[in-house]
C-alpha positions as CSV (number, residue, x, y, z in Angstrom):
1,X,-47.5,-12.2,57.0
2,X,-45.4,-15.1,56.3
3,X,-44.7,-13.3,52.4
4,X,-43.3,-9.9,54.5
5,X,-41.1,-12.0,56.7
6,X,-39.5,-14.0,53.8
7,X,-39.6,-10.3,51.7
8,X,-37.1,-9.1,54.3
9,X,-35.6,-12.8,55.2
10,X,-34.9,-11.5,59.0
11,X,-32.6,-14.8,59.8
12,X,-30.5,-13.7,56.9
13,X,-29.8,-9.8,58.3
14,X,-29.1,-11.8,61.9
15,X,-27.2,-13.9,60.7
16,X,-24.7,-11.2,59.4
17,X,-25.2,-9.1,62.3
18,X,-23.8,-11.8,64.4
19,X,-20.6,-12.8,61.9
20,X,-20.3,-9.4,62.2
21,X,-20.0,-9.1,66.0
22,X,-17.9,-11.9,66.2
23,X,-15.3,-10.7,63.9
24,X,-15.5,-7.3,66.2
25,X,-14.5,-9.4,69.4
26,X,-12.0,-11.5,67.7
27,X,-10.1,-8.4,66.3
28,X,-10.9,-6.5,69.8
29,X,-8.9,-9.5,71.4
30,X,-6.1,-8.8,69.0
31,X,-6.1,-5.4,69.7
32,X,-5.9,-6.0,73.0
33,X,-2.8,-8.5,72.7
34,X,-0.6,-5.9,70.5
35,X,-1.6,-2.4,72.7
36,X,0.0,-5.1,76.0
37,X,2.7,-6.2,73.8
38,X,3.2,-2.1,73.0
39,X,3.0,-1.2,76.7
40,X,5.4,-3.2,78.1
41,X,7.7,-1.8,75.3
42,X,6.4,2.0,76.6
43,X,3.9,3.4,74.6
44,X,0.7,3.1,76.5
45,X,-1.5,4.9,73.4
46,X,-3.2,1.7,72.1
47,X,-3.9,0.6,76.1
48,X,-5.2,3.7,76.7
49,X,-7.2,3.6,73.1
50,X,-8.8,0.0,73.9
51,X,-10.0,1.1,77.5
52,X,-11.7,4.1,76.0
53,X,-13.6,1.7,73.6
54,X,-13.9,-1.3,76.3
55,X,-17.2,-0.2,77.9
56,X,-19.3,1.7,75.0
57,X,-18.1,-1.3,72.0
58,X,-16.5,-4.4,73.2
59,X,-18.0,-5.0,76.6
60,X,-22.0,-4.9,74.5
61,X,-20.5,-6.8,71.5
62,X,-19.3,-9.4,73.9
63,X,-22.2,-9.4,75.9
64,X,-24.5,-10.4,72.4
65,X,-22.0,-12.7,71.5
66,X,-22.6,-14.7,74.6
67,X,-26.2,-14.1,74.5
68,X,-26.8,-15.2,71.2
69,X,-24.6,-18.3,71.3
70,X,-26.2,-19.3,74.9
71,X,-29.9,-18.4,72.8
72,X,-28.6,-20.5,69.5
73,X,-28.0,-23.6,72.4
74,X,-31.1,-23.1,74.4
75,X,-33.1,-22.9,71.1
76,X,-31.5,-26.0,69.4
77,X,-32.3,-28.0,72.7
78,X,-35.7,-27.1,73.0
79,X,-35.8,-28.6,69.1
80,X,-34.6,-32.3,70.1
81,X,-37.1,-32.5,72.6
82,X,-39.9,-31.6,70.5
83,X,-39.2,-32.7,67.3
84,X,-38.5,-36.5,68.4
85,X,-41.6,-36.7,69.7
86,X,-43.2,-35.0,66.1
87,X,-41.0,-37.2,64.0
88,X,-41.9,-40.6,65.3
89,X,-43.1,-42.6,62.5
């Protein structure tokens, strides 16, 4: 079991998954601030574009951004208080 999971190195794939959503919501939030800067000069195409995409792309990638990074936290402090303990010599 332990020789399929390092075969495949799951962490590795989720760990690129996850650079790869956060580079999605960091160019979606410069998207957003050039299609505002482009509808107060008048054309309201890349306003229009960027609500069309909020709900079925950027609304889920930010929701697993903040999952993951509130999961990464929880995770990490479940760690200290276990390991201290384990670690006592």
């Amino acid at each position: 079991m332990i020789d399929f999971i390092s075969r495949f190195d799951l962490k590795k794939y989720l760990d690129n998954f996850l650079l790869c959503n956060l580079f999605l919501v960091i160019f979606s939030a410069i998207f957003f601030i050039i299609s505002l800067i482009m509808d107060i000069n008048g054309k309201s195409v890349f306003l229009d574009f960027f609500r069309r995409i909020w709900e079925p792309l950027i609304l889920p990638a930010i929701t697993i951004l903040i999952f993951s990074t509130l999961l990464i936290a929880f995770i990490s402090w479940l760690k200290k208080k276990v390991l201290p303990e384990e670690e006592d010599i």
